[in-house]
C-alpha positions in Angstrom: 7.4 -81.2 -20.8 9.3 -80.9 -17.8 8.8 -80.6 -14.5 10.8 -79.4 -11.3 9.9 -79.8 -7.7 12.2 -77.5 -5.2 12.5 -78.5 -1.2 15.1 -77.2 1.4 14.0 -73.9 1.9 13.1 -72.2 5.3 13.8 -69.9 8.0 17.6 -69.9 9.5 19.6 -67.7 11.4 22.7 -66.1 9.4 25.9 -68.2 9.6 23.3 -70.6 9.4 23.0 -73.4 6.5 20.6 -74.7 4.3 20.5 -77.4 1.6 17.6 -77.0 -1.6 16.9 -79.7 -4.0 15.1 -79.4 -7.2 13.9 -82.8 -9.0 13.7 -82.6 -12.2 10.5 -85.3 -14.1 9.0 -85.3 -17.4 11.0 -85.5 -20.6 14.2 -87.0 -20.2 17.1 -85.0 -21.6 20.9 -85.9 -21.6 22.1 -82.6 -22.2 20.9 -79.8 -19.8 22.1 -76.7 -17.9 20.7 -76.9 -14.2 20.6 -73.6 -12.2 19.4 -71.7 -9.1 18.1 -68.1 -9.4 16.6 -66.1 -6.9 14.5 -63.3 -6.2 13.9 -60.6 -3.3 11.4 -58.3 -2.7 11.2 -55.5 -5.6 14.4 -56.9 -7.2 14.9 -58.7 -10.4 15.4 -62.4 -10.2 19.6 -62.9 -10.5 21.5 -66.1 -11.1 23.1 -67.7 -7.8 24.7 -70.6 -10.1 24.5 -72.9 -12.6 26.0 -76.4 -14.0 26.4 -78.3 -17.1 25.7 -81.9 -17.3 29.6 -82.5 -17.6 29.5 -80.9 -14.3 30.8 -77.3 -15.3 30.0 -74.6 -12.9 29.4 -70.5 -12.5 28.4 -69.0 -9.6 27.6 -65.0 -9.0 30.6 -63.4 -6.9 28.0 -62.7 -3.7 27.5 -66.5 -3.2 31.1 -67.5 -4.3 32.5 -69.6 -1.4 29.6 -69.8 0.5 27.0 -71.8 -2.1 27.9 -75.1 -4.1 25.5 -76.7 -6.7 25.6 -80.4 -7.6 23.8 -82.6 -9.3 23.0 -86.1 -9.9 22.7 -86.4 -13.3 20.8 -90.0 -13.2 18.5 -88.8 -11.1 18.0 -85.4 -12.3 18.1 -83.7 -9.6 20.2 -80.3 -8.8 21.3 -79.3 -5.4 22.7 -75.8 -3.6 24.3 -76.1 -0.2 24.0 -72.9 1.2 26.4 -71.9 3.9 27.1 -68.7 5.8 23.9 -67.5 4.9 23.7 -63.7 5.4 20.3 -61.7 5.5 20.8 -60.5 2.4 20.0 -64.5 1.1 16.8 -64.0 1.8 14.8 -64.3 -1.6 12.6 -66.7 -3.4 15.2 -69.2 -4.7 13.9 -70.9 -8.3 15.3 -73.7 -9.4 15.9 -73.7 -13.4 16.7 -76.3 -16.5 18.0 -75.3 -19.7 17.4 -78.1 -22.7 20.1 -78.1 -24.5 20.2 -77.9 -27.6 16.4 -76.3 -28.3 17.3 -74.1 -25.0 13.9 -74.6 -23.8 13.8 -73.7 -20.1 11.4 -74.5 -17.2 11.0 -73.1 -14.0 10.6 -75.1 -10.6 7.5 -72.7 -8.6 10.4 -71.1 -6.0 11.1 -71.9 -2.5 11.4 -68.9 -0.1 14.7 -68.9 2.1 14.9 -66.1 4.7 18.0 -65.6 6.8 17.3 -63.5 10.3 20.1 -61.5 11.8 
């Protein structure tokens, strides 16, 4: 079993920044995929990004150049620096982990980001 505690989120103004962090306990696991999704009000949760344990990464096109995941891999933890937020960030932002290679995946319990304008 895994488990994943978000922090960072919060109220900001846009052009503002914000920095989550999602630790990652439980099972250990070597080989993982470590993402952020999010979800606004009456719209399906979307993938912001993700990244491999060899440090691969994907974002979605709306957050390209603005958001950056990282990780620590010894610590298990997963990171999205968020800047130039816009008001159209605002969402529930859920931190995920993909086992690799059963693909079993966990959910962290979401961290609510809104951006005023």
């Amino acid at each position: 079993q895994v488990q994943l505690v978000e922090s960072g989120g919060g109220l900001v103004q846009a052009g503002g920044s914000l920095r989550l962090s999602c630790a990652a306990s439980g099972s250990t696991f070597s080989n993982n995929v470590m993402g952020w999704y999010r979800q606004a009000p009456g719209k399906q949760r979307e993938l912001v990004a993700i990244i491999s344990s060899g440090g691969n990464s994907n974002y979605a096109d709306s957050v390209k150049g603005r958001f950056t995941i990282s990780r620590d891999v010894a610590k298990n933890t997963v990171y999205l620096q968020m800047n130039s937020l816009k008001p159209e960030d605002t969402a529930v932002y859920y931190c995920e982990v993909t086992v690799i290679p059963s693909y079993t995946v966990y959910w962290g319990q979401g961290t609510q980001v809104t951006v005023s304008s």
